[in-house]
C-alpha positions in Angstrom: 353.5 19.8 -77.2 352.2 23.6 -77.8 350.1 25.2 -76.3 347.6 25.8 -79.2 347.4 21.5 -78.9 346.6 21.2 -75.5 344.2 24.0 -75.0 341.5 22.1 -77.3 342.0 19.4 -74.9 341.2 21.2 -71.8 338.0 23.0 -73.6 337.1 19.5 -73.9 337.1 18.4 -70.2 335.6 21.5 -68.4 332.6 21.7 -70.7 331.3 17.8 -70.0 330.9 18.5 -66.3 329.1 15.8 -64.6 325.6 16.7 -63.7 325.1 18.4 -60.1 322.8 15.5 -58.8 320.9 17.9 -57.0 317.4 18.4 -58.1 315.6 21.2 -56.1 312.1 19.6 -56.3 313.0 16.5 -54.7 315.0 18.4 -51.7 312.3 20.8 -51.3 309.5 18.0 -51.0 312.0 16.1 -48.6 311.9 19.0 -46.4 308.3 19.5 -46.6 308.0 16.0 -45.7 310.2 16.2 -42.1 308.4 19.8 -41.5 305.2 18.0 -41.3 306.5 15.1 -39.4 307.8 17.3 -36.8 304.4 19.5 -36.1 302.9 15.9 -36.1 304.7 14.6 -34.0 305.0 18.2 -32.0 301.3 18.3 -31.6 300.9 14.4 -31.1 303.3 14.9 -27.8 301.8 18.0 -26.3 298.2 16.1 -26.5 299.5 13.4 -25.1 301.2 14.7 -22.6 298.2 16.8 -21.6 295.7 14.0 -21.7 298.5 11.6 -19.4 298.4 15.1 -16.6 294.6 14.4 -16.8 294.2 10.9 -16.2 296.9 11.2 -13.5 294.8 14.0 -11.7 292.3 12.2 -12.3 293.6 8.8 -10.5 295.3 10.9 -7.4 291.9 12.7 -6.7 290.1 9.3 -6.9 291.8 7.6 -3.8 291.3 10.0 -1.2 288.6 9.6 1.9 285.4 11.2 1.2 284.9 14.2 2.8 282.2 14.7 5.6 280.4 17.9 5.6 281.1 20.3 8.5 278.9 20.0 11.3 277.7 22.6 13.5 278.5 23.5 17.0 276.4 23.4 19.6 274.7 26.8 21.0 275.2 27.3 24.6 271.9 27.4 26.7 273.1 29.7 29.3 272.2 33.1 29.5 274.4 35.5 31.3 273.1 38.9 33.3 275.4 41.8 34.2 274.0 42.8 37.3 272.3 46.3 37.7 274.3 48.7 39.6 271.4 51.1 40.1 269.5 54.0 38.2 271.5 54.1 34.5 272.1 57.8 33.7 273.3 58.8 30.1 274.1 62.1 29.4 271.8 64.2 27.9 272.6 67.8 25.7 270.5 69.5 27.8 272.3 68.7 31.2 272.0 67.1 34.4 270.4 62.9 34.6 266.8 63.8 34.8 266.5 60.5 37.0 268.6 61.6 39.7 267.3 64.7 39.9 270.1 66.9 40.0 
């Protein structure tokens, strides 16, 4: 066989290429659709999470004792004195205790 008899046939092959199968629409819509799904389910989990810390606070606060208010302490009744050693001189800018006469 020439060449000039086989070339035809290879023009032939190449320009009937199967389609691609891939349509652009349909994969863009697909991932739209599993974006979505994951903020749902993103947003779903962080709320329930959230709301499960809450009731859980909620149940651990709930069993403990009542508290009792503080009371107070007694005052003491006793009154102390510091005995008086005699005459109390401070000192004055102008000089000597004017009680003791100095």
């Amino acid at each position: 066989m020439r060449d000039d008899d086989v070339k035809p046939l290879f023009d032939l092959i190449t320009s009937e290429q199967p389609p691609l199968g891939i349509d652009i629409g349909r994969i863009s819509e697909r991932g739209r659709r599993t974006r979505r799904r994951r903020k749902t389910l993103a947003v779903v989990g962080s709320s329930a999470a959230v709301c499960g810390a809450i009731v859980l606070s909620v149940f651990a606060l709930a069993d403990r004792a009542p508290v009792e208010p503080a009371t107070r302490l007694p005052t003491s009744t006793v009154t102390t004195t510091t005995p008086s050693t005699g005459a109390s001189c401070y000192l004055t800018p102008g000089g000597p205790c004017p009680q003791n006469g100095r």
